[in-house]
Structures are given as structure tokens and as C-alpha cells.
N, C-alpha and C positions, 0 to 999 in steps of 0.2 A: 136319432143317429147322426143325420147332420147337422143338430144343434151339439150334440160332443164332441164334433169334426171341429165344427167353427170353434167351439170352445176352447180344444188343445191345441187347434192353427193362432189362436191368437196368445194362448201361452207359449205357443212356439217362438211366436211371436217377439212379444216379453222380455223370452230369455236371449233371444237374439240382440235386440237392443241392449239389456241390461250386459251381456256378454259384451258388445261393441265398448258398453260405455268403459266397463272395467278395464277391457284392454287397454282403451282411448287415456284413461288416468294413469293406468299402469306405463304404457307408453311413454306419457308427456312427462312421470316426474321421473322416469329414468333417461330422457333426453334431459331433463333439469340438471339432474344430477351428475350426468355426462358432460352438458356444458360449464356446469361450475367449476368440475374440474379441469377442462380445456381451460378458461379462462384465468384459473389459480396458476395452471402449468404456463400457460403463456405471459402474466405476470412476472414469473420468478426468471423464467429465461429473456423476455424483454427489458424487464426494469435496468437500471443503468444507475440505481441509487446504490453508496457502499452497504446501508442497513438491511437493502433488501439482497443483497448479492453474501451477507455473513450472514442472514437468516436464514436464505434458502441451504447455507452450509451447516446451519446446525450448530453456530457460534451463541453463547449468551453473552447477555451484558456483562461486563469484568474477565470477559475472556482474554487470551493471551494471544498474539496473530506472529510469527516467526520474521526477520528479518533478516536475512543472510548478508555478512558485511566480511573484508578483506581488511585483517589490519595488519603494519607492518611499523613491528618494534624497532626504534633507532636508535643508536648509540650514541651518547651526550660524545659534542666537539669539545676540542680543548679549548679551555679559554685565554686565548692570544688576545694580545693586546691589538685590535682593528687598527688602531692608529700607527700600525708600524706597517702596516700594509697598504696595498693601492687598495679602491674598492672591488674589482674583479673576484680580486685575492682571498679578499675579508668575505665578500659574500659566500666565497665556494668551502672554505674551512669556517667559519661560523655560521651553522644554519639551526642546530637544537644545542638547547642551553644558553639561557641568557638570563635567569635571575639568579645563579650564583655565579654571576660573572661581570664583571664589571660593563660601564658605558651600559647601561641597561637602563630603558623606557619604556613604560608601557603603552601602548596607544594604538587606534584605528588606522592600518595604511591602507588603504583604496590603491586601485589600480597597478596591482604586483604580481597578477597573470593575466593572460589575454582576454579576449570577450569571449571567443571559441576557442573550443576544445583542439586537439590536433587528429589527423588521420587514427590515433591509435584510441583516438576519446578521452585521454589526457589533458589538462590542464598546462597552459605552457608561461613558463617563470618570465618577466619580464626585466626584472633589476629592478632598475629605475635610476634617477639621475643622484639621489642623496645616500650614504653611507646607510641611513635608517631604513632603506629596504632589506634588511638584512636575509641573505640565504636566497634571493628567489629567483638568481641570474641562472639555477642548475637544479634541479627538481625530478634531474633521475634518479634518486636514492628515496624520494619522497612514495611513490609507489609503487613502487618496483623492487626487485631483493638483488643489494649491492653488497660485494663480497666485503666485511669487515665495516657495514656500515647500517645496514638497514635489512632484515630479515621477517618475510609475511605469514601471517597467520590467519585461518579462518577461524571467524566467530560470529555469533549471531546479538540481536538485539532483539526484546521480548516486548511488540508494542500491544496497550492494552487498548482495548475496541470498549469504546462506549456509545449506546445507539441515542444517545445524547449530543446529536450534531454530527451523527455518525464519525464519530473521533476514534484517530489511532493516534496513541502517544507517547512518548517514552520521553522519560526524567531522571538523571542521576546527576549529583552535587559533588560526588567524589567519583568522579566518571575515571576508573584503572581496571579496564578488561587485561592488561596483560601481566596484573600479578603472579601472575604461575610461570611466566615465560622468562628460559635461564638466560636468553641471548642476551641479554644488556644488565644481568643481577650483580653485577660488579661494579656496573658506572656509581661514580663519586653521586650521583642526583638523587640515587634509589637507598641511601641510607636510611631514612621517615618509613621503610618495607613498603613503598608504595614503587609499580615501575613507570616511570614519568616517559616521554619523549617519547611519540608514539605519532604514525599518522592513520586513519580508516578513511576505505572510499566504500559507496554504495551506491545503489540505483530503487528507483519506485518507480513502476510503470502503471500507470493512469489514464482510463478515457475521458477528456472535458468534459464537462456537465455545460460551462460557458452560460451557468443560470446566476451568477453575481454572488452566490455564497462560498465558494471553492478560498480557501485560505490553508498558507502552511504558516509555518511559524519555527523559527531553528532557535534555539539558547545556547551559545559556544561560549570558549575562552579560547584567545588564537584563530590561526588562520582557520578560515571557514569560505569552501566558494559551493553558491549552488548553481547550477545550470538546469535551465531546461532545454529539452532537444540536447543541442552543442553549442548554446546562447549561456553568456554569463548573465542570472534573474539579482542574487547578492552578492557581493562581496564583503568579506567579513574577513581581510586580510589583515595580517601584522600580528607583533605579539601583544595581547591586550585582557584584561579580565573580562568575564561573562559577557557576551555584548549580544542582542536581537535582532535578528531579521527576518520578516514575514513579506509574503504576496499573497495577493487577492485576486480574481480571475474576474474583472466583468463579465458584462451581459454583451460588448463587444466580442471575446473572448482577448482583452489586451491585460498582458500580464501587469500590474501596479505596483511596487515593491516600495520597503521603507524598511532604512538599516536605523538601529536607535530610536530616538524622538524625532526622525526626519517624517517627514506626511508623504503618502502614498505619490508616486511619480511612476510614467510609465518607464517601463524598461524597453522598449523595442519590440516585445518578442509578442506573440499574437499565437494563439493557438483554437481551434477547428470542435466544434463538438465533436462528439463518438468519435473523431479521429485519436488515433491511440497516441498519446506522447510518453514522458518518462522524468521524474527530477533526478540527476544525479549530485552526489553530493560527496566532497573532499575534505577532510579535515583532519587538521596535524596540531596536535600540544606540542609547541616546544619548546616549554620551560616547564621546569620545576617548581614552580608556585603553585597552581591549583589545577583541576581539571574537572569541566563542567561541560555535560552537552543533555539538550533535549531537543528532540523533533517532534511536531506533532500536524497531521493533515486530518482537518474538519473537512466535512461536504466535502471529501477528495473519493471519484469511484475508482480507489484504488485496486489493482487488476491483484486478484486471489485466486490462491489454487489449492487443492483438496483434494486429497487423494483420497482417502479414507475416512469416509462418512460418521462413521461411527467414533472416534477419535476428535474432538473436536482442534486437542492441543496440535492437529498434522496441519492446521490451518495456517499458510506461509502466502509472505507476498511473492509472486511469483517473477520472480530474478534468478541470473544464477551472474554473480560477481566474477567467476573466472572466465567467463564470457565478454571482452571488450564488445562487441558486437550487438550484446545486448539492448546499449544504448542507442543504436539507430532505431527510425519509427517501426512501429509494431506493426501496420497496417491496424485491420480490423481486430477487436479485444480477443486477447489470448487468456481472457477469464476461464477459467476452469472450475464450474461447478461442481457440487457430487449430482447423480442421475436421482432429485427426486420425484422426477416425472414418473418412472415406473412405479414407484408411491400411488401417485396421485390416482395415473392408470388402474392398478389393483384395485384402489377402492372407489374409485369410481366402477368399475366391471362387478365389483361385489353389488354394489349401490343397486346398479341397475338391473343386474340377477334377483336381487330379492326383490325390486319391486316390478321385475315381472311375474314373478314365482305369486307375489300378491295378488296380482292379478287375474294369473290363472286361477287361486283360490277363491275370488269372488267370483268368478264365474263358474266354477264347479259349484258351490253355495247355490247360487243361483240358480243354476241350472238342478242342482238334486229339489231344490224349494217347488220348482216348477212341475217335477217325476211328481214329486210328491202331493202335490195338488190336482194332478190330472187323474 
């Protein structure tokens, strides 16, 4: 009798252990399974890269990312002879239209608005001392809506996200968003059914990376200024064919810019990791010859936002252009993820239910193995 005692105390035994063990495995891979998902979720809400910030949205490669822009169609000036004018004069009635118009050159002017922006985050016109600054002594019609002169429209830009350098980009050679708009369908320019004379401003809001890969890159024709913060980075002034201008972000965080075939020189401006900054960018066609513009920001963690998870085309960079305001700093990233931690949560809760549910079962196993031997 007390050798069957001893016998089923040490089967008791047994299954005790073997029950510890099973829980002890069951235990440890649903804490595995729990921390992988912590660490997945913590990943996608820490990272600071663009590719991981469109992944966790639900973006594929060749996807489209929205860019909300303010354009404001303008009506070709007449073309007065400058030379019967002082320059004040000339500058403020000839600002759009100058390649069917006589005294017409094309070329690079530099320095034909200030370094900063004004109070309203405006670009402000400078003139300058020679007749060839054409138009830049008055530049409230440029974005702003002047009665009989210049009328604004919203529209968007469709850039395309490549996780190839994590690149947003956009490219058009016959750059006419405002074909459909009747306010200028009469000027003598727009006979080719294209509407020429136009200017758009926009914003990108972005936290530095300040890791030496961060590069924009513009392709315009015409005046083109980009600013960061309320710092002028390019100038891309005057009327001129397609011309480039790109910056690069060291490991300083000191902005480097090069207009043309010029080599990288600093611009002054300096910007902070994870502190949130912003490019803003102004550009006006104002002739009648051709219309070209491309933007595109590599290694830029440009700030995104997402409302609708499921929807991938809702994916917008997040600005709103009737906001001057906008462009002041962000503070800390106003990234707007979709929630797929609750994702991650479910199946990790699933994860870890069944491999306790496993558990229990190897110890009920166990345990009936052990009835049944005693």
C-alpha cells in the first residue's frame, strides 16, 4: 500500500513538474510573442525614417502621396514699351508676359526678394537697381487675388513615393494646372489652348534627420524661391528656361545649396534633428514660352497624414496652404499615423491565448497520461 502511495506521490510528482514545465514554455513564447509585438509597435511609432512612416500607412512603392498647393491664375500685362517709362513704372505694369513682347531676355536674376519672408510669410519683392528686375518692386498680385489681375485657385500635386531613397517626386515638362480656369481664357498668351501666366505657393513640413543624406532637388522655368523656416535656401529668380536647384542637409545640420552647375555652398540656415521645420516654396511662369517644374525630396521624413487606413490614395502631406501660419515651426512632429498598433495588439492577444490554451493542453495530456498510469 505504501509502495502505491510512493508510487502515485511521485506520479503526482511528474505531472507537476511536467505541468510547470508546459506552463513555463507556454508562458515564455507568449511573453516572446507579446514582446515582438511591443517592439514592431514601438518601431513604427519611433522611427523617423519617410519609408518606415509610408509603410506603417499602408503606402506601396509607386504609390501616389497628395500635395495640397494655392494657385493663382494671372492676366498677361500689356506690352508697353519699358523704355517710355521710369523703372518704378515699368516694373509695376510689366510683371507677366515678356516672350511676346518685346526687350525680352532670358536669364538667372538672383537677389529680386529678400532673404525672409515678411510677418504674413510672404516673400518680399526687392526691385533692384537695373531695368532687368522686371515686375519684383510689387508682388501683391503674385499671391494674393487682385481685382482684375490675378484670381486663386486650389489644386493639388500628385507625388509619387518610391522606397528607393525613400523619394517623393513629381515631374511635368508641360507644367498647365490651370487649363480649365476661365479667368485669363481670353489673354492674347493662351491662344496654343494652353493657360500660361500663373504663379503657386506651397509648404512641406519635415523633421531633420541631420544624418548627410536629406537632399531636395526643384526643376522650374521662371521665378522659383525656396525657403526654409522664413530663410531664403534658393533663388531661382528672373525669367529664364528650366534651370535646378537642390540642398543637402549635413551631418552638421547646415543647409548646402547649389543653383545650376554651381558646387554646394552654405546658405546660412542650420536646422536641429527631430525639431520639426517646413520648406516652403513660390513659383510664378511668367511668360508664354514654356512651363516646366519638378520637385522631389529623397531621405526627406516628410510629416504625413492619414486618415483612412484602408484607402491608401487618402495618404496627404500634411499642410493646409490657406493656413499662412502653417509655416511657423511645428514644434514636435505632427506626423499622423493610421492606429496599427491596435493591429499589432490583437494579434499579439491572439498569439499569446493560443499559446496558453497550448499549454493548458499539454498539461491536461500530461496530467490524463499520468490518471492513466496510476
Amino acid at each position: 500500500m505504501d509502495k502505491k502511495r510512493k508510487q502515485h506521490g511521485q506520479k503526482l510528482k511528474v505531472f507537476g513538474v511536467v505541468s510547470l514545465i508546459a506552463l513555463a514554455v507556454g508562458g515564455t513564447l507568449a511573453t516572446v510573442g507579446m514582446s515582438r509585438a511591443v517592439k514592431e509597435i514601438h518601431g513604427i511609432e519611433m522611427s523617423r525614417t519617410p519609408d518606415a512612416i509610408l509603410a506603417s500607412a499602408g503606402v506601396d512603392d509607386g504609390s501616389e502621396v497628395t500635395l495640397n498647393v494655392i494657385f493663382f491664375d494671372q492676366l498677361a500685362d500689356e506690352c508697353v514699351n519699358i523704355y517710355d517709362l521710369d523703372q518704378n513704372q515699368a516694373l509695376k505694369v510689366r510683371q507677366f508676359e515678356w516672350s511676346e513682347c518685346d526687350y525680352y531676355n532670358s536669364k538667372l536674376e538672383q537677389g529680386l526678394v529678400d532673404y525672409y519672408l515678411n510677418d504674413e510669410f510672404m516673400p518680399v519683392g526687392l526691385g533692384g537697381s537695373y531695368i532687368t528686375n522686371r515686375g519684383m518692386a510689387d508682388l501683391s498680385r503674385w499671391y494674393s487675388n487682385v481685382d482684375g489681375k490675378s484670381q486663386s485657385y486650389m489644386g493639388q500635386l500628385k507625388l509619387e513615393y518610391s522606397r528607393s531613397n525613400a523619394l517623393f517626386s513629381y515631374r511635368n515638362d508641360e507644367f498647365y494646372p490651370l487649363d480649365e480656369v476661365k479667368f485669363s481664357a481670353d489673354d492674347f498668351t493662351n491662344q496654343d489652348g494652353h493657360n500660361h501666366l500663373f504663379t503657386m505657393s506651397f509648404a512641406v513640413p519635415f523633421s531633420p534627420r541631420v544624418n548627410g543624406e536629406e537632399h531636395f532637388i526643384i526643376d522650374a522655368d521662371d521665378d522659383t524661391f525656396v525657403f526654409i523656416g522664413d530663410r531664403l535656401a534658393l533663388d531661382l529668380g528672373g525669367i529664364h528656361e528650366a534651370m535646378r536647384g537642390q540642398f543637402i542637409i549635413n551631418k552638421k545640420g547646415e543647409v548646402m545649396t547649389a543653383v545650376g552647375d554651381e558646387d554646394y555652398a552654405y546658405s546660412g540656415i542650420n536646422v536641429k534633428s527631430d525639431e520639426s521645420s517646413i520648406v516652403r516654396i513660390f513659383h510664378a511662369d511668367r511668360d508664354s514660352k514654356d512651363s516646366v517644374f519638378g520637385v522631389a525630396f529623397s531621405n526627406m521624413n516628410l510629416e504625413v497624414a492619414n486618415s483612412q487606413l484602408a484607402d491608401a490614395s487618402d495618404i496627404q502631406i500634411a499642410y493646409d496652404p490657406t493656413d499662412p501660419t502653417f509655416v511657423k515651426p511645428l514644434g514636435k512632429s505632427m506626423t499622423v499615423r493610421p492606429d496599427n498598433t491596435k493591429g499589432y495588439m490583437i494579434m499579439a492577444t491572439i498569439e499569446g491565448i493560443a499559446l496558453a490554451v497550448v499549454a493548458i493542453l499539454v498539461a491536461m495530456v500530461a496530467h490524463a497520461l499520468i490518471r492513466g498510469n496510476s
